[in-house]
N, C-alpha and C positions, 0 to 999 in steps of 0.2 A: 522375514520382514525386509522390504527392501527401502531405499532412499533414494534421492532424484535431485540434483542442483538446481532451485531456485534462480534464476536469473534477474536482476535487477535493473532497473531504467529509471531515468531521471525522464518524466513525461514530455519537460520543454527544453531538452538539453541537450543540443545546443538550438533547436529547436523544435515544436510541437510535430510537424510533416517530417524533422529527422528521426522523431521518436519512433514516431508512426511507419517509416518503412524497416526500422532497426527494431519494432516489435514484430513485425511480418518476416525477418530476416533469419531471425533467432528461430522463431517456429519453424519456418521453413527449413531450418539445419538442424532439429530434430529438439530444438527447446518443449520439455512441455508442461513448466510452471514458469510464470513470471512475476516479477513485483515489480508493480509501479508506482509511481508517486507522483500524488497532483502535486501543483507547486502552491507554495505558503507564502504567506506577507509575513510573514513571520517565523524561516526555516533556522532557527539559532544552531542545529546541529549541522547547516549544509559550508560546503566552503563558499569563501566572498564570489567565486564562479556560477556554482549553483544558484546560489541567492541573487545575483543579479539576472541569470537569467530568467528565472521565477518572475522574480516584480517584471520584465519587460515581457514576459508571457502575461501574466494578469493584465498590464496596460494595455496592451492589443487585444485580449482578446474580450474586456472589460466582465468578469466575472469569470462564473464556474460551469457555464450551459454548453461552450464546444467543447471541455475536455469532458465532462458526461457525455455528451454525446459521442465524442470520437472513440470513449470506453467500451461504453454500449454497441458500437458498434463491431468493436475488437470482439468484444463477449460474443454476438451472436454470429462472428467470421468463422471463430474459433469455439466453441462450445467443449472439446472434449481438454483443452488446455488452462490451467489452476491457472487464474490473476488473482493474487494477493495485494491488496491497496495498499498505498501509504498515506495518512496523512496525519497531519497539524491539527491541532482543534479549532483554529482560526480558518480551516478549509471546510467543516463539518456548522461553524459559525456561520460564513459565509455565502454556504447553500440554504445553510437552514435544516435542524437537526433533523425534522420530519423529513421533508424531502430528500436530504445525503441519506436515510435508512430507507426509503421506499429505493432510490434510484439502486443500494447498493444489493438489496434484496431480489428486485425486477431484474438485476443486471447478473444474479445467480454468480459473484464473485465468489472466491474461495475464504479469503479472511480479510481482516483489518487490523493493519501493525498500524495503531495508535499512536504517535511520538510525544506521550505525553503519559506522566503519572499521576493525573487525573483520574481518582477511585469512583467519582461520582459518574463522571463521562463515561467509564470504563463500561462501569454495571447497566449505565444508562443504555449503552451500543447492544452490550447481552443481551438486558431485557427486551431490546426489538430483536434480539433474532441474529445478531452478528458475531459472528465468531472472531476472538481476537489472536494475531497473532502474537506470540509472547518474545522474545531473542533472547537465546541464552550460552554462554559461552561452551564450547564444545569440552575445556574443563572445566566442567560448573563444579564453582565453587559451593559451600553446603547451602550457604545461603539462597544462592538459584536452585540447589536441589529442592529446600522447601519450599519454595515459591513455584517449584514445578510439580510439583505433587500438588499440591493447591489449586493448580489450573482447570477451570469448568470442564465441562465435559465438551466438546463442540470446536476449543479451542485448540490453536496449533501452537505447536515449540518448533522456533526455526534454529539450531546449530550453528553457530558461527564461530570458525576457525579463524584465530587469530595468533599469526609467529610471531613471539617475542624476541 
């Protein structure tokens, strides 16, 4: 069994064309999974930096249709490289739950790290088809062991090393 570093992108940070050539960058130096994250009106876990660039991405770009779009686009640049989503429920709100599942389905992504514990939303995402990713610390404690033994079949556990 082998494992692969995830890479991680803040999609408008510090902005949406810096993301975009720092997601071509990464692939190009031999990345070949990423996680991205649309940005939220509402990102309570990002820092005051993130989050303000977030709202000034939403206010320019007035909704959620170019950063689907410049996804999708990523998707079918790169086909054989894993894009793992991120988002907020207020970003899944905001597109509109049918359409964020058709788009994320059509768009053949690898999973969706949900930022939320939302059990309803959760099953809601599975039930179309969406694989969720789960983050658990790389010493899971028993409690993430039995929450990881409980994960649907379809779904991924990301690893996250954290030095104390």
């Amino acid at each position: 069994m082998g494992f692969h570093p995830i890479y991680y992108i803040t999609l408008v940070c510090p902005s949406l064309e810096a993301s975009l050539t720092k997601i071509r960058e990464y692939i190009a130096n031999g990345a070949s999974a990423l996680q991205i994250d649309m940005p939220s009106r509402d990102p309570i876990y990002e820092t005051p930096f993130v989050a303000e660039m977030m709202a000034k991405a939403l206010r320019d770009y007035d909704g959620y249709d170019k950063f689907m779009e410049e996804l999708t686009a990523v998707r079918k640049e790169f086909p054989e490289v894993e894009l793992h989503l991120v988002v907020y429920p207020d970003v899944i709100e905001g597109i509109g739950f049918a359409r964020f599942t058709e788009f994320f389905l059509d768009g053949g992504f690898s999973s969706l790290m949900l930022v939320s514990r939302d059990e309803d939303l959760r099953s809601a995402l599975r039930n179309a088809g969406i694989p969720l990713l789960n983050s658990m610390s790389r010493d899971m404690t028993d409690e993430e062991l039995a929450k990881a033994v409980e994960i649907p079949e379809g779904d991924v556990i990301a690893l996250n090393y954290k030095q104390h």
